[in-house]
VOLOKE-11750 format. One record per atom (N, C-alpha, C): residue number from 1; atom name; y, x, z; residue in three letters. Coordinates in steps of 0.2 Angstrom, whole numbers, plus 2048, in hexadecimal, padded with zeros to 3 digits. Atoms other than C-alpha are relative to their C-alpha. Last residue first. Layout:
BEGIN
pos->NUM	site->CA	Y->Y	X->X	Z->Z	code->Ala
...
END
This chain:
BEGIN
pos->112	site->N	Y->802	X->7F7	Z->802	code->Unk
pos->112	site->CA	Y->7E9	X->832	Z->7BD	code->Unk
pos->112	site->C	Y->803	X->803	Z->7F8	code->Unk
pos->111	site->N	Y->804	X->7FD	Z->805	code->Unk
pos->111	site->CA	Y->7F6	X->824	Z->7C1	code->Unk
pos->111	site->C	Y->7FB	X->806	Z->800	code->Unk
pos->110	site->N	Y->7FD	X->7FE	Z->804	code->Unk
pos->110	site->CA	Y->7F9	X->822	Z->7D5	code->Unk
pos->110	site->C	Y->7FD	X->7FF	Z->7F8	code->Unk
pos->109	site->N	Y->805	X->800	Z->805	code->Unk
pos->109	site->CA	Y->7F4	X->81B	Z->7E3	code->Unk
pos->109	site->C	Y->803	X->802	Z->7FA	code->Unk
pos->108	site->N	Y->7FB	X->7FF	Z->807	code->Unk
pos->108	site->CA	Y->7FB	X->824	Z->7F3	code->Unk
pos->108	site->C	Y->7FC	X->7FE	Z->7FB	code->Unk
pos->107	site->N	Y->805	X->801	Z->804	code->Unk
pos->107	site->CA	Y->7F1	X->81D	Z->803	code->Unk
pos->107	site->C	Y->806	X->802	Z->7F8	code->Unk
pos->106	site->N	Y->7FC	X->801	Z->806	code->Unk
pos->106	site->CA	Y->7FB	X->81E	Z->813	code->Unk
pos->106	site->C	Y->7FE	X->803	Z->7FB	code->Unk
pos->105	site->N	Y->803	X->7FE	Z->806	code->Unk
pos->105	site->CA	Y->7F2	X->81A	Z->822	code->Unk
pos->105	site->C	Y->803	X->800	Z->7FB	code->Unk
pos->104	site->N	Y->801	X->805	Z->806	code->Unk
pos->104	site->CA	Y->7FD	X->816	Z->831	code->Unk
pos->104	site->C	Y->7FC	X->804	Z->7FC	code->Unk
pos->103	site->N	Y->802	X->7FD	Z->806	code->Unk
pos->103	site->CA	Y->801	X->81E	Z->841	code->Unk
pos->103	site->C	Y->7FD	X->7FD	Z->7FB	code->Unk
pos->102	site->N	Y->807	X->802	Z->802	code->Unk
pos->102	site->CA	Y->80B	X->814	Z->84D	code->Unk
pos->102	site->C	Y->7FE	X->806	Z->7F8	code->Unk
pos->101	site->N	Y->803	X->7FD	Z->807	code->Unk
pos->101	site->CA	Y->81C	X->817	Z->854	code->Unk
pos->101	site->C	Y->7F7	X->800	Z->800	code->Unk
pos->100	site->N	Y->807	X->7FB	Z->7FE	code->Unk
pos->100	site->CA	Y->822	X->807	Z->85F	code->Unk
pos->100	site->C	Y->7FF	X->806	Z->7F9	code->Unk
pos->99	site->N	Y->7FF	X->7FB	Z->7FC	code->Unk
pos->99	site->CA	Y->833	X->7FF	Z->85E	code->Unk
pos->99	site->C	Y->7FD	X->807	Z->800	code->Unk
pos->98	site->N	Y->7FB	X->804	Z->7F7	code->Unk
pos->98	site->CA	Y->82D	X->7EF	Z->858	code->Unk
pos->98	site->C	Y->803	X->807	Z->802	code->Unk
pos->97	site->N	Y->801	X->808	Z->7FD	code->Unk
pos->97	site->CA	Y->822	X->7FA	Z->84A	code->Unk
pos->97	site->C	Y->803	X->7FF	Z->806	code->Unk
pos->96	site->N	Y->7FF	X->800	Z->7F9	code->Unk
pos->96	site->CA	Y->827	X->80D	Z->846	code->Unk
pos->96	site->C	Y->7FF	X->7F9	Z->7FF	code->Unk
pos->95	site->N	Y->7FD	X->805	Z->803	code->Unk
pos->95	site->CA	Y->81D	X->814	Z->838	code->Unk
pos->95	site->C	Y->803	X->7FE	Z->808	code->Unk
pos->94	site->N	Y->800	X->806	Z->7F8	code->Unk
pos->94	site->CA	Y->813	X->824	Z->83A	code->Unk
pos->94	site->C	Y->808	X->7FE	Z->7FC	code->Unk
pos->93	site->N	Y->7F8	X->802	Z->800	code->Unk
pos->93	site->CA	Y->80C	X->82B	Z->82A	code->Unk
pos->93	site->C	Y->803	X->7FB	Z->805	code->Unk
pos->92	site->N	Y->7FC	X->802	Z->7FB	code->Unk
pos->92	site->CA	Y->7FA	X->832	Z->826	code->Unk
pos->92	site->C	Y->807	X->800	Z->801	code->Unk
pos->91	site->N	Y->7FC	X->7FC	Z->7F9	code->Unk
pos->91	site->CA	Y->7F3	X->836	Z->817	code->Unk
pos->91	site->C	Y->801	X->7FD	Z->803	code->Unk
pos->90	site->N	Y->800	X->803	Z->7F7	code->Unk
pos->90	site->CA	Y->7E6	X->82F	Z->80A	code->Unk
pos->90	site->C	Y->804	X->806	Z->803	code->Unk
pos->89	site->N	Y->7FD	X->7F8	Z->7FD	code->Unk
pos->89	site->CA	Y->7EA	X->837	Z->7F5	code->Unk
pos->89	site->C	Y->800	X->7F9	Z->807	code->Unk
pos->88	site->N	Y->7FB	X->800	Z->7FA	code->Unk
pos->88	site->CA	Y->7E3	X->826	Z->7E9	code->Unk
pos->88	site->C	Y->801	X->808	Z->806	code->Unk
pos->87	site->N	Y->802	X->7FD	Z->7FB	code->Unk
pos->87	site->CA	Y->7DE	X->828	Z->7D6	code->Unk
pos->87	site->C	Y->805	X->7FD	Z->809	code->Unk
pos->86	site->N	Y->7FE	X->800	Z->7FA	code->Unk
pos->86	site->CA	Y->7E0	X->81A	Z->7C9	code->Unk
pos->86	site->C	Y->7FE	X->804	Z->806	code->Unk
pos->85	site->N	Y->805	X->7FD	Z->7FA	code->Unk
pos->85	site->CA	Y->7DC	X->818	Z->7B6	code->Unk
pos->85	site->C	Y->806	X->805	Z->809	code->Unk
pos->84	site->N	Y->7FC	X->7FB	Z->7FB	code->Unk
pos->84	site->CA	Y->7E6	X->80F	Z->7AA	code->Unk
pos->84	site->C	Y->7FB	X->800	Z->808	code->Unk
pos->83	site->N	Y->802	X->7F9	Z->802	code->Unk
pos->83	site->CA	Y->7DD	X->807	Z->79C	code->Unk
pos->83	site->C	Y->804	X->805	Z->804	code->Unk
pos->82	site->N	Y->7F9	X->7FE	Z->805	code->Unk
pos->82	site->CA	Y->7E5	X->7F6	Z->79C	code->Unk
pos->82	site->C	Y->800	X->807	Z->7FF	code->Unk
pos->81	site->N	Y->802	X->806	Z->809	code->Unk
pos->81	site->CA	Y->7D2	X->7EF	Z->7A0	code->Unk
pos->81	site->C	Y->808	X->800	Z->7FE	code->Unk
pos->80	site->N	Y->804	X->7FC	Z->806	code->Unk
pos->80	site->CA	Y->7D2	X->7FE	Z->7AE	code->Unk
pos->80	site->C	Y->801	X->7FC	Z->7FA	code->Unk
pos->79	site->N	Y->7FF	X->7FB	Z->802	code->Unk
pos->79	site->CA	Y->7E1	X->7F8	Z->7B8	code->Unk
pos->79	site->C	Y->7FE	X->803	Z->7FA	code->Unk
pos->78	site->N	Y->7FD	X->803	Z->802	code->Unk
pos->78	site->CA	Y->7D8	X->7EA	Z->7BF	code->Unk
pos->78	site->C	Y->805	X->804	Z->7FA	code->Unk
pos->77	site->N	Y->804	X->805	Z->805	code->Unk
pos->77	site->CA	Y->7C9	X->7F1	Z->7C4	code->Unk
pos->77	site->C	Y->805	X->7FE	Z->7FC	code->Unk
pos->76	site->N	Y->804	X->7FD	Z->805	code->Unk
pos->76	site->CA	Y->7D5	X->7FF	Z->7CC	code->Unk
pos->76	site->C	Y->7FA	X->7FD	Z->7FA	code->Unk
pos->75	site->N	Y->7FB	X->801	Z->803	code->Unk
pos->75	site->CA	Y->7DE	X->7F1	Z->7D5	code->Unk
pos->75	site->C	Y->7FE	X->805	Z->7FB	code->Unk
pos->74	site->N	Y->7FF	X->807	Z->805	code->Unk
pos->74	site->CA	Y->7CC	X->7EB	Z->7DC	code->Unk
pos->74	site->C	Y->807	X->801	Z->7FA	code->Unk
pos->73	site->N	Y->806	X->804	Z->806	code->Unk
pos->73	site->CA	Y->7C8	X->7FB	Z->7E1	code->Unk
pos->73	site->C	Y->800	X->7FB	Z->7FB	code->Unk
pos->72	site->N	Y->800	X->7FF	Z->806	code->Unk
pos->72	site->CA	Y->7DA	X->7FC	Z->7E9	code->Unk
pos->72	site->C	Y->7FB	X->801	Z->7FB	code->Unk
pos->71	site->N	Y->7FA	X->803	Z->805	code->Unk
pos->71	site->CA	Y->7D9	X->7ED	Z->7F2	code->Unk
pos->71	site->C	Y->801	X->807	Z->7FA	code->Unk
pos->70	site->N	Y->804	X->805	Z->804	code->Unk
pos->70	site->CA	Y->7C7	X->7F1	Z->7F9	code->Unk
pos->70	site->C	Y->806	X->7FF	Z->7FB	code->Unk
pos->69	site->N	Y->803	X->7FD	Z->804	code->Unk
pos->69	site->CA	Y->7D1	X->801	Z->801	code->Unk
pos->69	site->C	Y->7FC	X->7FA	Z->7FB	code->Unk
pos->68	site->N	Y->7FF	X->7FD	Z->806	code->Unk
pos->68	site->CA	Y->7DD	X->7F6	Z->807	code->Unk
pos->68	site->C	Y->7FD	X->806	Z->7FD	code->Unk
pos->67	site->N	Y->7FD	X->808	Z->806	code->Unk
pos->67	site->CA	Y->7D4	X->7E8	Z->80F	code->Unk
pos->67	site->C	Y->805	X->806	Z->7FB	code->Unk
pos->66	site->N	Y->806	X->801	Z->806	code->Unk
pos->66	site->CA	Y->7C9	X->7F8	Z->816	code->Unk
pos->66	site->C	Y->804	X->7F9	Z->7FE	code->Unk
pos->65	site->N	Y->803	X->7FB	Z->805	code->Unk
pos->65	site->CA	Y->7D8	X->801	Z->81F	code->Unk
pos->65	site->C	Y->7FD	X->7FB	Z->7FB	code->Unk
pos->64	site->N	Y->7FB	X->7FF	Z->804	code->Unk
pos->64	site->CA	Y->7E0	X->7F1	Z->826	code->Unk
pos->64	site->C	Y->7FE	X->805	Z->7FA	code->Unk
pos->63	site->N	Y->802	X->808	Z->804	code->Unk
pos->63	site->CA	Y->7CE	X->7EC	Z->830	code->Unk
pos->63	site->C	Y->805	X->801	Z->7F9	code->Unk
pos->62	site->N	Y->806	X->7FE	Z->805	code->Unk
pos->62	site->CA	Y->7CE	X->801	Z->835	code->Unk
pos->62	site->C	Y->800	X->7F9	Z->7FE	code->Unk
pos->61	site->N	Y->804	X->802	Z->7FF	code->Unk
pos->61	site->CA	Y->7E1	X->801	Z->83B	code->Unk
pos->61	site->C	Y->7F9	X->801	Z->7FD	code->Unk
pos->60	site->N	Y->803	X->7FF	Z->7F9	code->Unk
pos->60	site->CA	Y->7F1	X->802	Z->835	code->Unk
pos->60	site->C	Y->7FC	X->7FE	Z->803	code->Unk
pos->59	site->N	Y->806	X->805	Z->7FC	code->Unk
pos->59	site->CA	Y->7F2	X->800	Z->823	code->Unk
pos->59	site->C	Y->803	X->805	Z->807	code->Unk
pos->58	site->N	Y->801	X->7FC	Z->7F8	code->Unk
pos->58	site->CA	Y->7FF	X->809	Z->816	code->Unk
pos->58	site->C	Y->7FC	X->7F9	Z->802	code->Unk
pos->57	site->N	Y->801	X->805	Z->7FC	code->Unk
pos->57	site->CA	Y->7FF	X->807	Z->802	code->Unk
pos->57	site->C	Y->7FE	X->802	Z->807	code->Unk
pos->56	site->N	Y->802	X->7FF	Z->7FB	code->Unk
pos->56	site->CA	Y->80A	X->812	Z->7F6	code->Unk
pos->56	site->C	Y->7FE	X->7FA	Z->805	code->Unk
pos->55	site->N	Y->7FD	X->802	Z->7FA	code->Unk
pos->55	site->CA	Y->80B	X->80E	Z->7E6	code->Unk
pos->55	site->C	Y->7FE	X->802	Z->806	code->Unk
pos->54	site->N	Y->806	X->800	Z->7F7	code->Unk
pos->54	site->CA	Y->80B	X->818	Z->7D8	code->Unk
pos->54	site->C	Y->804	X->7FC	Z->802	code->Unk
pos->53	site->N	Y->803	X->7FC	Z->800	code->Unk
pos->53	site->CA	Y->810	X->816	Z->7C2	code->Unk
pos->53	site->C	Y->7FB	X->805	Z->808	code->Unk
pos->52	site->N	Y->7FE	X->7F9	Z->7FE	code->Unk
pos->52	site->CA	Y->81F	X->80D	Z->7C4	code->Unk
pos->52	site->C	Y->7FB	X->805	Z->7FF	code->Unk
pos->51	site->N	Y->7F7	X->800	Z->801	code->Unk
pos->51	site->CA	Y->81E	X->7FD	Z->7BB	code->Unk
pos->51	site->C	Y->7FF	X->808	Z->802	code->Unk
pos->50	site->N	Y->7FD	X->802	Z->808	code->Unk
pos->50	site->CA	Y->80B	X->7FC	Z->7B7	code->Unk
pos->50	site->C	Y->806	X->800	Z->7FE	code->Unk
pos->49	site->N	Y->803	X->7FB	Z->802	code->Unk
pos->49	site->CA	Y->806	X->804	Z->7C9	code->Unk
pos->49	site->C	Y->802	X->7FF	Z->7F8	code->Unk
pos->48	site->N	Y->7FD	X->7FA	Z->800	code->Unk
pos->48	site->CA	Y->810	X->7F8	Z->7D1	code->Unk
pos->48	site->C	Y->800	X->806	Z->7FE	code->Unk
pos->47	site->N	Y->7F8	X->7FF	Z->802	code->Unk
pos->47	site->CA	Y->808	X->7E9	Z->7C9	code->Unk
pos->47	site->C	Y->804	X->807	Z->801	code->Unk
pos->46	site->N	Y->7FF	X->7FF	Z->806	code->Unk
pos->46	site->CA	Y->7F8	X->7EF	Z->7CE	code->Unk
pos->46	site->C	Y->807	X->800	Z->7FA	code->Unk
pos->45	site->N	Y->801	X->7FA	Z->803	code->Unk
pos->45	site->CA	Y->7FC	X->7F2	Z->7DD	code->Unk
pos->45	site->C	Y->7FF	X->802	Z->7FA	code->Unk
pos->44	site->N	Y->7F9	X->7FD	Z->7FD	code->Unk
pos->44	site->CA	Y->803	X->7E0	Z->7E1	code->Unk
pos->44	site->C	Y->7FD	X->809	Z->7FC	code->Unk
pos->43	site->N	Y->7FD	X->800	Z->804	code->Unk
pos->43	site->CA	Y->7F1	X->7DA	Z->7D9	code->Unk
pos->43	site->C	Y->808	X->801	Z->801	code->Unk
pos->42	site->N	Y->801	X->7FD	Z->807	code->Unk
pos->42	site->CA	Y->7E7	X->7E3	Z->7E3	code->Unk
pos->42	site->C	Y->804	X->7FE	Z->7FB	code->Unk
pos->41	site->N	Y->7FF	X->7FA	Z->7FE	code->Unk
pos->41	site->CA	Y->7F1	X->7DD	Z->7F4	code->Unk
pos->41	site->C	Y->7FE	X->803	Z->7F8	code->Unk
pos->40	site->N	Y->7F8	X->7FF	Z->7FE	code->Unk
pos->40	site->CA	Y->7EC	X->7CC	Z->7F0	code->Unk
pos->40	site->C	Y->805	X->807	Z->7FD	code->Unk
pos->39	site->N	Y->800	X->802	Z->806	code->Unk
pos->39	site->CA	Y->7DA	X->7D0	Z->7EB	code->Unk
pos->39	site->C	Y->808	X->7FD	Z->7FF	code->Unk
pos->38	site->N	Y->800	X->7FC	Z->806	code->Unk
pos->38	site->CA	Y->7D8	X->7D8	Z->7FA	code->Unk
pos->38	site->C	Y->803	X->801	Z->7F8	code->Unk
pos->37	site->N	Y->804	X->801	Z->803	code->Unk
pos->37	site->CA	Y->7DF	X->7CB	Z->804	code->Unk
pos->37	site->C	Y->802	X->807	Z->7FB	code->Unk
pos->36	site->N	Y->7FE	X->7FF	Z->80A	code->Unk
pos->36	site->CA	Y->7E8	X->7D2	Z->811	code->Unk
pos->36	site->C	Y->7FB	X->7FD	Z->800	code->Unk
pos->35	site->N	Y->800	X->809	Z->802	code->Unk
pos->35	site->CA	Y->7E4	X->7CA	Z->826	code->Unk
pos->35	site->C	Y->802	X->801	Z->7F6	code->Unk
pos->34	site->N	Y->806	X->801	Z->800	code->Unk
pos->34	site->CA	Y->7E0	X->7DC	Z->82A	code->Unk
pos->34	site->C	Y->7FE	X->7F8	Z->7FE	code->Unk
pos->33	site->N	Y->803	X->801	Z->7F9	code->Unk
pos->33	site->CA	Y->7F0	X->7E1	Z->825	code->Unk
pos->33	site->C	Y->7FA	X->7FE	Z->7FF	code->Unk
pos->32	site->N	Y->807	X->803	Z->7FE	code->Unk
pos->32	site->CA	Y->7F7	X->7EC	Z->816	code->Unk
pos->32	site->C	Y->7FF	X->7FE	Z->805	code->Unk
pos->31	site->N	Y->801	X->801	Z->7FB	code->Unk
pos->31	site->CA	Y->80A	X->7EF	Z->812	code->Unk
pos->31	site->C	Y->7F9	X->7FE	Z->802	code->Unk
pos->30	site->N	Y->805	X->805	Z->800	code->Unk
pos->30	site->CA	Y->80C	X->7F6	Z->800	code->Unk
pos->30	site->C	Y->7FF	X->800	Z->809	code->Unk
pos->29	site->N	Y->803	X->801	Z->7FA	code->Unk
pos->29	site->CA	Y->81B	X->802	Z->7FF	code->Unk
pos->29	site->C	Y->7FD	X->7FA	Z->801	code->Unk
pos->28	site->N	Y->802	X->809	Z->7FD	code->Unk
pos->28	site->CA	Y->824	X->802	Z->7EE	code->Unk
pos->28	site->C	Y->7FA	X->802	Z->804	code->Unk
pos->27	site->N	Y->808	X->802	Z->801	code->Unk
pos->27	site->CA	Y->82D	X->813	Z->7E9	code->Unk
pos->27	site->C	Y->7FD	X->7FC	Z->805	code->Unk
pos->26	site->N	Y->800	X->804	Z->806	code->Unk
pos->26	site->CA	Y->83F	X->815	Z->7E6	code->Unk
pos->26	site->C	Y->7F8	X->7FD	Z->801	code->Unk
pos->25	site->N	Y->801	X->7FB	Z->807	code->Unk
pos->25	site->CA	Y->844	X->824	Z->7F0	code->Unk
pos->25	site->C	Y->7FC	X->7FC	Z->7FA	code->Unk
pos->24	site->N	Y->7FB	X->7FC	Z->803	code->Unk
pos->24	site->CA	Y->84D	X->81C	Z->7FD	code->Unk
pos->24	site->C	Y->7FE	X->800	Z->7F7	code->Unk
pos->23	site->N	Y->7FF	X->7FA	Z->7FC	code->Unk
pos->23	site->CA	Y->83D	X->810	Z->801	code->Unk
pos->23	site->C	Y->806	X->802	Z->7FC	code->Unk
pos->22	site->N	Y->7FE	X->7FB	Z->804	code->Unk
pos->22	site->CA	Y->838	X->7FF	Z->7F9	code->Unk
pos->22	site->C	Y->803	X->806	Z->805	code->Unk
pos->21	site->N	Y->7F9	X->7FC	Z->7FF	code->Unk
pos->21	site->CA	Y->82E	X->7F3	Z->803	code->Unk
pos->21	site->C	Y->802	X->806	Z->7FC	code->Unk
pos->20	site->N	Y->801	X->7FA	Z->802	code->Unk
pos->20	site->CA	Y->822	X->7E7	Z->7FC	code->Unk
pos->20	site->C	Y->806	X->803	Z->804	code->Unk
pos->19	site->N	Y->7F8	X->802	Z->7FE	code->Unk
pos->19	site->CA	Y->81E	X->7D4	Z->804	code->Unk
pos->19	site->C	Y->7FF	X->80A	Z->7FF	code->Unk
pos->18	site->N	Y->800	X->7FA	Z->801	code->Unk
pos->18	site->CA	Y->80F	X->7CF	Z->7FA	code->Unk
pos->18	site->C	Y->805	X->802	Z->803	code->Unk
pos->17	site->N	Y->7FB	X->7FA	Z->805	code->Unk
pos->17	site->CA	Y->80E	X->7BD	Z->7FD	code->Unk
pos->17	site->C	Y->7FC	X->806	Z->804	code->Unk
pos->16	site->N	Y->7FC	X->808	Z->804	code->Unk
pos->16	site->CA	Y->800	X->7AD	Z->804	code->Unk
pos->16	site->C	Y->804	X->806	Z->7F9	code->Unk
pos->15	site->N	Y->804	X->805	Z->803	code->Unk
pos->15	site->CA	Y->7F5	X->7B8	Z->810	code->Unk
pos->15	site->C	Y->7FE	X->7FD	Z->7F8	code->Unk
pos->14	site->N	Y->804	X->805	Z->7FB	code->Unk
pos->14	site->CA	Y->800	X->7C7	Z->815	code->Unk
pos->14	site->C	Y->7FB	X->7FB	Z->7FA	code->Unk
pos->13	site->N	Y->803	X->804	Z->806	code->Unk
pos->13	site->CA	Y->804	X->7D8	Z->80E	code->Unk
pos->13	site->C	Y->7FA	X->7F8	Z->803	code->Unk
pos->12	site->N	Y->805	X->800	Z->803	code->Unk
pos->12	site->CA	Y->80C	X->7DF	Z->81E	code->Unk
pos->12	site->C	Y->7FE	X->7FB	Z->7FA	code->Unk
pos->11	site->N	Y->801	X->806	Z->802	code->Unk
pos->11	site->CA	Y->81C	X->7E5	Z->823	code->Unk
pos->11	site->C	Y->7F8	X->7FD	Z->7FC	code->Unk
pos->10	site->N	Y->807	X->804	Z->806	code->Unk
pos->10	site->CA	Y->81D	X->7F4	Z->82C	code->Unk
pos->10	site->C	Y->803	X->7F9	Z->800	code->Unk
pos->9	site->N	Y->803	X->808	Z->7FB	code->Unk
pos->9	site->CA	Y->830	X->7F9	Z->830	code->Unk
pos->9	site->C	Y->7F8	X->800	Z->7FA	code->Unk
pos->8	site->N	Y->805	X->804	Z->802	code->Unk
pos->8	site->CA	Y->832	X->80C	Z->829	code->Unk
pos->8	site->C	Y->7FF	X->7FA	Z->804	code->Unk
pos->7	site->N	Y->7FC	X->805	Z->7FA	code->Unk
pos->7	site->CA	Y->838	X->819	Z->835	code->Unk
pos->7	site->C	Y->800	X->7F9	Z->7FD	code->Unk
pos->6	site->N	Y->802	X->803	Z->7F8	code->Unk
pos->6	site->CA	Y->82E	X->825	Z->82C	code->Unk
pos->6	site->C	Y->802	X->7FC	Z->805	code->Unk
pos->5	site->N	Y->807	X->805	Z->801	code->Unk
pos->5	site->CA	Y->834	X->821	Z->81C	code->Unk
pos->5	site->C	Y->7FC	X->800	Z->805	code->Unk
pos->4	site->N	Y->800	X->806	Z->7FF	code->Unk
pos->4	site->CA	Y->846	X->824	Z->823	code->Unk
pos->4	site->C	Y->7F8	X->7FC	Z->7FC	code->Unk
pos->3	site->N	Y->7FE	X->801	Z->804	code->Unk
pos->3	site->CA	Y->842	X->835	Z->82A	code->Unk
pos->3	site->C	Y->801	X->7FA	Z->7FE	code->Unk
pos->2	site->N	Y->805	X->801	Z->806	code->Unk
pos->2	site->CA	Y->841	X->837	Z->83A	code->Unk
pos->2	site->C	Y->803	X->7FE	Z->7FA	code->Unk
pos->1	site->N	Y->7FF	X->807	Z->803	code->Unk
pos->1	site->CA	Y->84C	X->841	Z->845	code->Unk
pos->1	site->C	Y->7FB	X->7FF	Z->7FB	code->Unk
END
């Protein structure tokens, strides 16, 4: 059986909002698609890094990947000028979409 972060609906970080998902365990899931704004998406991460200290953002795909790596560049630019600095840890983590299970990118950003 999977776990329930495994089993995870994607939602992605679309044009306009930020749409975040919360898990069991307390910690805010960033949704990436290839339609994000980086600069979007950078400012959700940053926020959630200044409350809780990590977020977790997931992509599917290689266009999803690079709007969330660009976002966290951009959320580490953001970050610095309150003097808090930002590492990421990249894994794998299948998601179930309509039904479907998909493997996703899942990008841990954390304080250092």
């Amino acid at each position: 059986m999977k776990s329930d972060r495994t089993m995870q609906l994607a939602r992605g970080v679309g044009e306009k909002s930020v749409q975040v998902v919360q898990h069991q365990n307390g910690e805010e899931v960033l949704k990436v698609s290839t339609r994000s704004r980086p600069s979007a998406v950078a400012g959700a991460i940053a926020g959630v890094i200044r409350e809780t200290g990590t977020a977790e953002v997931q992509s599917i795909g290689a266009g999803a990947a690079n709007q969330a790596i660009k976002a966290i560049a951009i959320a580490r630019s953001y970050l610095r000028e309150d003097g808090i600095d930002i590492m990421c840890v990249p894994s794998f983590i299948d998601v179930e979409i309509d039904q479907e299970e998909r493997t996703a990118i899942r990008l841990l950003v954390q304080k250092r």
